[in-house]
MOPAC internal coordinates of N, CA, C and O (Angstrom, degrees):
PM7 1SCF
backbone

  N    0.0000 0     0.00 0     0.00 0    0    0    0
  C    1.4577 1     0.00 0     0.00 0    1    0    0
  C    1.5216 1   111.00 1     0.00 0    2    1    0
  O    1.2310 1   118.88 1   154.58 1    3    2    1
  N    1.5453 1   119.73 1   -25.42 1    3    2    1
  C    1.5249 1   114.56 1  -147.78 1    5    3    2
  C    1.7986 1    91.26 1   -89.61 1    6    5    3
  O    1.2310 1   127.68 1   145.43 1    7    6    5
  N    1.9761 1   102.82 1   -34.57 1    7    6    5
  C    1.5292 1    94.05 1   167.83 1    9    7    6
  C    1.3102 1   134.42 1   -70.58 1   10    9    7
  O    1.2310 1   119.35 1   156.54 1   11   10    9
  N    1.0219 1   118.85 1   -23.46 1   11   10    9
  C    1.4874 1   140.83 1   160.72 1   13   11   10
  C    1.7242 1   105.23 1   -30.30 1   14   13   11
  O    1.2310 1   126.33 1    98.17 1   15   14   13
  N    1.2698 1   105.43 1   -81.83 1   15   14   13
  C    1.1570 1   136.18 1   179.80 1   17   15   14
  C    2.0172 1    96.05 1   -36.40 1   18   17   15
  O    1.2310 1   127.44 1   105.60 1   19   18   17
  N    1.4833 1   103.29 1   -74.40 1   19   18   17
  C    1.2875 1   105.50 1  -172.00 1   21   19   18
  C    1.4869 1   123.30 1   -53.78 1   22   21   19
  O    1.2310 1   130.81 1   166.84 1   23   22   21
  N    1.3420 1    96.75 1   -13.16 1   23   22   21
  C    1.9036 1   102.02 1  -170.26 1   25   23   22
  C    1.7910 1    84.14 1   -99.53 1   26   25   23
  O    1.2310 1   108.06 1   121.49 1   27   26   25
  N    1.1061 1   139.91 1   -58.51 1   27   26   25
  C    1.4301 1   125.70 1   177.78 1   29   27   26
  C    1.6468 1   119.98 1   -52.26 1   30   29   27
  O    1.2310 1   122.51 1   173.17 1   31   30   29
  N    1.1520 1   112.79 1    -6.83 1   31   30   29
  C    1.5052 1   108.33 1   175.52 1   33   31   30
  C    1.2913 1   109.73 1   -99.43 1   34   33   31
  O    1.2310 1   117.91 1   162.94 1   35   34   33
  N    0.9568 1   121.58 1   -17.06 1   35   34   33
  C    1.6386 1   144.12 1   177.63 1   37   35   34
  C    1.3077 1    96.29 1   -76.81 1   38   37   35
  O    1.2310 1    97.79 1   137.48 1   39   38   37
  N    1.3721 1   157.23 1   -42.52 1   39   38   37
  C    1.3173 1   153.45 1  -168.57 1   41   39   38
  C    1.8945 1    91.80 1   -78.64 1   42   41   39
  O    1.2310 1   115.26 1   120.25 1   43   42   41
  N    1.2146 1   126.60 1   -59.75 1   43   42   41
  C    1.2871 1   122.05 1  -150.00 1   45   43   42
  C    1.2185 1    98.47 1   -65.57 1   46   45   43
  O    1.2310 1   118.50 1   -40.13 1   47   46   45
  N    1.6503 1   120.46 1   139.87 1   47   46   45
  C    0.8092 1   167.29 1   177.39 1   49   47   46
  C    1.7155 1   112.89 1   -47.27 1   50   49   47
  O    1.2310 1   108.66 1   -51.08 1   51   50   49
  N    1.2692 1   138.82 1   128.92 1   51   50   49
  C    1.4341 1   120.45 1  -164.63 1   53   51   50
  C    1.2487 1   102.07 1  -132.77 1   54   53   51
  O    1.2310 1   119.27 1   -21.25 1   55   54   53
  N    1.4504 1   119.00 1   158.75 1   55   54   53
  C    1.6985 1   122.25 1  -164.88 1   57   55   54
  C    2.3231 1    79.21 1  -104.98 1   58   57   55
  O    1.2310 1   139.94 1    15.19 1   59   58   57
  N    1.2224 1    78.92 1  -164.81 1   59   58   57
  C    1.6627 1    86.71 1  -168.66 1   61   59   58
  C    1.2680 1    89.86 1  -167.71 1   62   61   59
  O    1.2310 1   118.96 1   -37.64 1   63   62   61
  N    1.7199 1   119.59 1   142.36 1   63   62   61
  C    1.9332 1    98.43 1   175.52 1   65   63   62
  C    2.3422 1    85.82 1  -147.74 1   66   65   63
  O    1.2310 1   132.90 1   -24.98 1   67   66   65
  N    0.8256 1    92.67 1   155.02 1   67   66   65
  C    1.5423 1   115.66 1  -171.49 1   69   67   66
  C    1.6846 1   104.79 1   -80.66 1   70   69   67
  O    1.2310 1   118.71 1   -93.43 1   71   70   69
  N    1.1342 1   120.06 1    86.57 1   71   70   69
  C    1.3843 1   112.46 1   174.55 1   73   71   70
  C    1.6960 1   135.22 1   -47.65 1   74   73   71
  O    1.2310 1   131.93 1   162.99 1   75   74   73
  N    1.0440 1    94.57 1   -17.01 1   75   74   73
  C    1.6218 1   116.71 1   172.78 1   77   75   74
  C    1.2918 1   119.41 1   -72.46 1   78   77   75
  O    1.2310 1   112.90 1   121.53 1   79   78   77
  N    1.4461 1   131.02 1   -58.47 1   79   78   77
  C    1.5497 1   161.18 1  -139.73 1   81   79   78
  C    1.1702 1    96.90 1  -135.60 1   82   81   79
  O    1.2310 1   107.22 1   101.45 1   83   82   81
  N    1.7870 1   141.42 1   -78.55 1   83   82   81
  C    0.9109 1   139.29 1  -142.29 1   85   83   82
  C    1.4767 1   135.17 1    95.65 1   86   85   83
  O    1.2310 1   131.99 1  -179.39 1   87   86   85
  N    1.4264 1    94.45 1     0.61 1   87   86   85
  C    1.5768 1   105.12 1   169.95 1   89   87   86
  C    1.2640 1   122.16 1   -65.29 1   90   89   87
  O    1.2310 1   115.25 1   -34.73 1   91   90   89
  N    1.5945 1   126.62 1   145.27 1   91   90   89
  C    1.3243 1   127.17 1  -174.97 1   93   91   90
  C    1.6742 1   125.07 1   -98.63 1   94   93   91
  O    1.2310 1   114.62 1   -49.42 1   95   94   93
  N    1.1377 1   127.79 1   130.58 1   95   94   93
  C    1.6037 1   112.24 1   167.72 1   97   95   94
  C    1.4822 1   117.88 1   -93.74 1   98   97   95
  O    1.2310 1   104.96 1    -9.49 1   99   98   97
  N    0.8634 1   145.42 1   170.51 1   99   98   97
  C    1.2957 1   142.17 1   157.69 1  101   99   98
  C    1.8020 1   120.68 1  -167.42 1  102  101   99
  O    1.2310 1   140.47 1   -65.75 1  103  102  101
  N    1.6590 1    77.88 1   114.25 1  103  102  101
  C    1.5190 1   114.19 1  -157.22 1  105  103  102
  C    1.8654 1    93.61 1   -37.49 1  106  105  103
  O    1.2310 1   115.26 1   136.42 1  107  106  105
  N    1.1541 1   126.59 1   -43.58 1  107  106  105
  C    1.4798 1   141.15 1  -144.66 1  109  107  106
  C    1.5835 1    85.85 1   -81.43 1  110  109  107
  O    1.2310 1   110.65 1   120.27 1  111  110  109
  N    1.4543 1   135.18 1   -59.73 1  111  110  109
  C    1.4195 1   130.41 1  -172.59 1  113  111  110
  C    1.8643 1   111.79 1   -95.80 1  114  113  111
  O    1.2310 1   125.20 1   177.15 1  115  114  113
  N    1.3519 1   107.63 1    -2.85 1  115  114  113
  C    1.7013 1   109.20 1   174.88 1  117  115  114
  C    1.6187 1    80.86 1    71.27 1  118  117  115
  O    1.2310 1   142.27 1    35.21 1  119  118  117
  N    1.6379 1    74.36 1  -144.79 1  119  118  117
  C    1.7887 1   113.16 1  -157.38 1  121  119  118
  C    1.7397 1   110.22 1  -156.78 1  122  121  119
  O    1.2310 1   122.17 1  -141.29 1  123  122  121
  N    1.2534 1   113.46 1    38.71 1  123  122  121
  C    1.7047 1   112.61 1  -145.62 1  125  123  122
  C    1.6805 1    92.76 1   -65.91 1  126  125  123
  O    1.2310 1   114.32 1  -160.12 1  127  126  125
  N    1.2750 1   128.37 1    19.88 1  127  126  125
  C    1.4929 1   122.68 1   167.40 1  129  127  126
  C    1.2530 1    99.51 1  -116.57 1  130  129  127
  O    1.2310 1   111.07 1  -162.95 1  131  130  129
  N    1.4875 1   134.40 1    17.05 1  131  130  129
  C    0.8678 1   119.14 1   166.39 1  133  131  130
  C    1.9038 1   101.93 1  -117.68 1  134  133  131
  O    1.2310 1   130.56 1   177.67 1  135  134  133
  N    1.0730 1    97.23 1    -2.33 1  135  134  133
  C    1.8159 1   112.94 1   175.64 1  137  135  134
  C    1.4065 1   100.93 1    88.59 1  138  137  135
  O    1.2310 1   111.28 1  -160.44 1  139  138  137
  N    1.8236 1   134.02 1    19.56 1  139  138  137
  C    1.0580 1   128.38 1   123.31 1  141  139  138
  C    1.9073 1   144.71 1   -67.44 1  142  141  139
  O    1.2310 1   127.62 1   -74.54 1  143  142  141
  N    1.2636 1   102.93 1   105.46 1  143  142  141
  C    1.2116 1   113.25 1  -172.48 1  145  143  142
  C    1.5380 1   106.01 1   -68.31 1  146  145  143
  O    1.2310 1   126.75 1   -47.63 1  147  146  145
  N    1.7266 1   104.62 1   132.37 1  147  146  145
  C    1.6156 1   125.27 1   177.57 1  149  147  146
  C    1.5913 1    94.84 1   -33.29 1  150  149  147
  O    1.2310 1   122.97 1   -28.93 1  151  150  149
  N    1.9211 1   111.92 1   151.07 1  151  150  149
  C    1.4146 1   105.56 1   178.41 1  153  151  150
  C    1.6235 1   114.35 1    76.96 1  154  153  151
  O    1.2310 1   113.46 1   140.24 1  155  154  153
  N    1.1324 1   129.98 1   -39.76 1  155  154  153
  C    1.9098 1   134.17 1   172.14 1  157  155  154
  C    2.0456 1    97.19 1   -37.79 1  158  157  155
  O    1.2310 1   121.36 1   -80.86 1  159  158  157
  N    1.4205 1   115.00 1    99.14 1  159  158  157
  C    1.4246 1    85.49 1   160.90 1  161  159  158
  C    1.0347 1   132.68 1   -98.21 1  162  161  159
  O    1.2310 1   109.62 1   -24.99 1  163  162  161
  N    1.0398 1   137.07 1   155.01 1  163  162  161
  C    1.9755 1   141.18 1  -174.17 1  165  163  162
  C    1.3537 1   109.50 1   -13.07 1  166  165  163
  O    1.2310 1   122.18 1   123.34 1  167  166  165
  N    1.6196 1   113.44 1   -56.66 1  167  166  165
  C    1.3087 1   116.07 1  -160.52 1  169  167  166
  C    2.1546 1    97.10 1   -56.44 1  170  169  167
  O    1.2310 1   117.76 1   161.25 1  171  170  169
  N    1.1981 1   121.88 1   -18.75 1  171  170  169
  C    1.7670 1   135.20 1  -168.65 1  173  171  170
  C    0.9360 1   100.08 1   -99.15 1  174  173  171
  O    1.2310 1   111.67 1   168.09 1  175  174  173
  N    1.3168 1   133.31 1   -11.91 1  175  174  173
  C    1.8527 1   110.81 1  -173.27 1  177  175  174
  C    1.8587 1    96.64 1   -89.88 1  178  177  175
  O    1.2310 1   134.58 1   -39.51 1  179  178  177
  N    0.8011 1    89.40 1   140.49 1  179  178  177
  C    2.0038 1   100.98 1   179.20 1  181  179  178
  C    1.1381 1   120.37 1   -34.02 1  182  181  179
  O    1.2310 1   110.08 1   -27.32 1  183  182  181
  N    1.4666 1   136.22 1   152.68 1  183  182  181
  C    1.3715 1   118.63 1   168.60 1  185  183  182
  C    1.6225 1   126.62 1   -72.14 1  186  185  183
  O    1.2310 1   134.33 1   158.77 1  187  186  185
  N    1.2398 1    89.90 1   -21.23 1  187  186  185
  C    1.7341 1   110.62 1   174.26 1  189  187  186
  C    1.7271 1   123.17 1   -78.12 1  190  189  187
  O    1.2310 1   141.76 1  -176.00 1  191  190  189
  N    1.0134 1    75.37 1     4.00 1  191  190  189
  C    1.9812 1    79.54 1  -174.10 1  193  191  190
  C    1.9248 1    99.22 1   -96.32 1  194  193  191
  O    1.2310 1   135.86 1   -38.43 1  195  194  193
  N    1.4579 1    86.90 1   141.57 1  195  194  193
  C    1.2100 1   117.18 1  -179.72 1  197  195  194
  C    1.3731 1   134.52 1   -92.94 1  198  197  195
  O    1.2310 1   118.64 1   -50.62 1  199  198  197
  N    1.1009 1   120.20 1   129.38 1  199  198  197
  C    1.7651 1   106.53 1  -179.55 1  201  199  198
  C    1.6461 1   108.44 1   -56.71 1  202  201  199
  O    1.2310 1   114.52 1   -57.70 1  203  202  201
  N    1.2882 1   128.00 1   122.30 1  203  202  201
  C    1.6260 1   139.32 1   159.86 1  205  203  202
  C    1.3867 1   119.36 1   -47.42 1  206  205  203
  O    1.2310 1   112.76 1   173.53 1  207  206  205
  N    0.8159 1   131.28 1    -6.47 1  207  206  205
  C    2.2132 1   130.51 1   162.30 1  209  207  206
  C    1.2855 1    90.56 1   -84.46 1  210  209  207
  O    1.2310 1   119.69 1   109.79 1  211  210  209
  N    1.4708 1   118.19 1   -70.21 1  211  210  209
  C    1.3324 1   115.42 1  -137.19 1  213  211  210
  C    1.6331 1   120.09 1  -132.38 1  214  213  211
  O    1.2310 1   126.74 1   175.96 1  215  214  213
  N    1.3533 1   104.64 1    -4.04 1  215  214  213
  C    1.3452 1   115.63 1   154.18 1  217  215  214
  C    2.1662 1   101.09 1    99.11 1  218  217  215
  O    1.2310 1   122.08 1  -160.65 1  219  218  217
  N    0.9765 1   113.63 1    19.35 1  219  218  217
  C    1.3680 1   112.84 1  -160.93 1  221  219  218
  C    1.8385 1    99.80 1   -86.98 1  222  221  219
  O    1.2310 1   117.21 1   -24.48 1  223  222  221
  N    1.1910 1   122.92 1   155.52 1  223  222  221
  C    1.1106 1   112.46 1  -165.09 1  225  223  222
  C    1.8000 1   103.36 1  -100.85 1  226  225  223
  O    1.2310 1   125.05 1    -4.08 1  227  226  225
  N    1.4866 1   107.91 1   175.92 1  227  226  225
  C    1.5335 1   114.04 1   173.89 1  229  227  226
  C    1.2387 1   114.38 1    -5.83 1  230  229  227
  O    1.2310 1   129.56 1    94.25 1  231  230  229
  N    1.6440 1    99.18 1   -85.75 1  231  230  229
  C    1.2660 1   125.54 1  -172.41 1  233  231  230
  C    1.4830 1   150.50 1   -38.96 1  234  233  231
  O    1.2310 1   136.75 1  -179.53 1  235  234  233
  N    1.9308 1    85.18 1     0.47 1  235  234  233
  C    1.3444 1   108.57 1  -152.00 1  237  235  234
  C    1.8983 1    91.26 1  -119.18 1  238  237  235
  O    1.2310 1   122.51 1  -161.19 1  239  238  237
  N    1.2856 1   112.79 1    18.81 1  239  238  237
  C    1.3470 1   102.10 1  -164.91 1  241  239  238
  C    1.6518 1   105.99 1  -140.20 1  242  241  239
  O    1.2310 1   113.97 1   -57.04 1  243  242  241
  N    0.9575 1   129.02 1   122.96 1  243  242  241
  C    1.8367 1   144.91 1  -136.75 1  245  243  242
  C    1.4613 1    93.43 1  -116.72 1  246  245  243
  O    1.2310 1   114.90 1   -42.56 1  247  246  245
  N    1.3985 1   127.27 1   137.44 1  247  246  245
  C    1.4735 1   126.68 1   157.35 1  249  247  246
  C    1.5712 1   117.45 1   -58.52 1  250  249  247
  O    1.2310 1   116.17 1   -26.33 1  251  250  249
  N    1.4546 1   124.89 1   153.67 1  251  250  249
  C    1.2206 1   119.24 1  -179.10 1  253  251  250
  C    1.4578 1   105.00 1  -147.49 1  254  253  251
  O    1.2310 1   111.70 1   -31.37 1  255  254  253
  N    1.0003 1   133.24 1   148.63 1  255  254  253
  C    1.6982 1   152.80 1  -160.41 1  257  255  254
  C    1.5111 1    91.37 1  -108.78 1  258  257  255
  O    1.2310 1   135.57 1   -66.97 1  259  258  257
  N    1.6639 1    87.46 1   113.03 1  259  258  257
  C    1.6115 1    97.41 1   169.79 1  261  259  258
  C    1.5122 1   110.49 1  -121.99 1  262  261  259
  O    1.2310 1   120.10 1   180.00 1  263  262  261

């Protein structure tokens, strides 16, 4: 059951939010203006990519429960 569990949480889809700005990602609709394609999850977007408001990098952006 407990893998079960762990492999279905692994499919869902995760929001991402910019601690700086407050801008949101979300793995499920991308960012395709940012040249992330719908479906891209966090762990795939580059290390070099930047938040789009405000320029803040990866590292700077926390999962959030929506």
């Amino acid at each position: 059951m407990g893998i079960i569990f762990l492999w279905m949480n692994e499919l869902k889809f995760k929001t991402m939010m910019c601690l700086i700005c407050g801008w949101m990602y979300d793995e499920e609709q991308g960012a395709p203006d940012e040249g992330l394609a719908p479906g891209t999850r966090w762990e795939d977007v580059p290390m070099n990519w930047t938040c789009p408001e405000c320029g803040a990098r990866k590292d700077d952006f926390e999962m959030v429960e929506i």
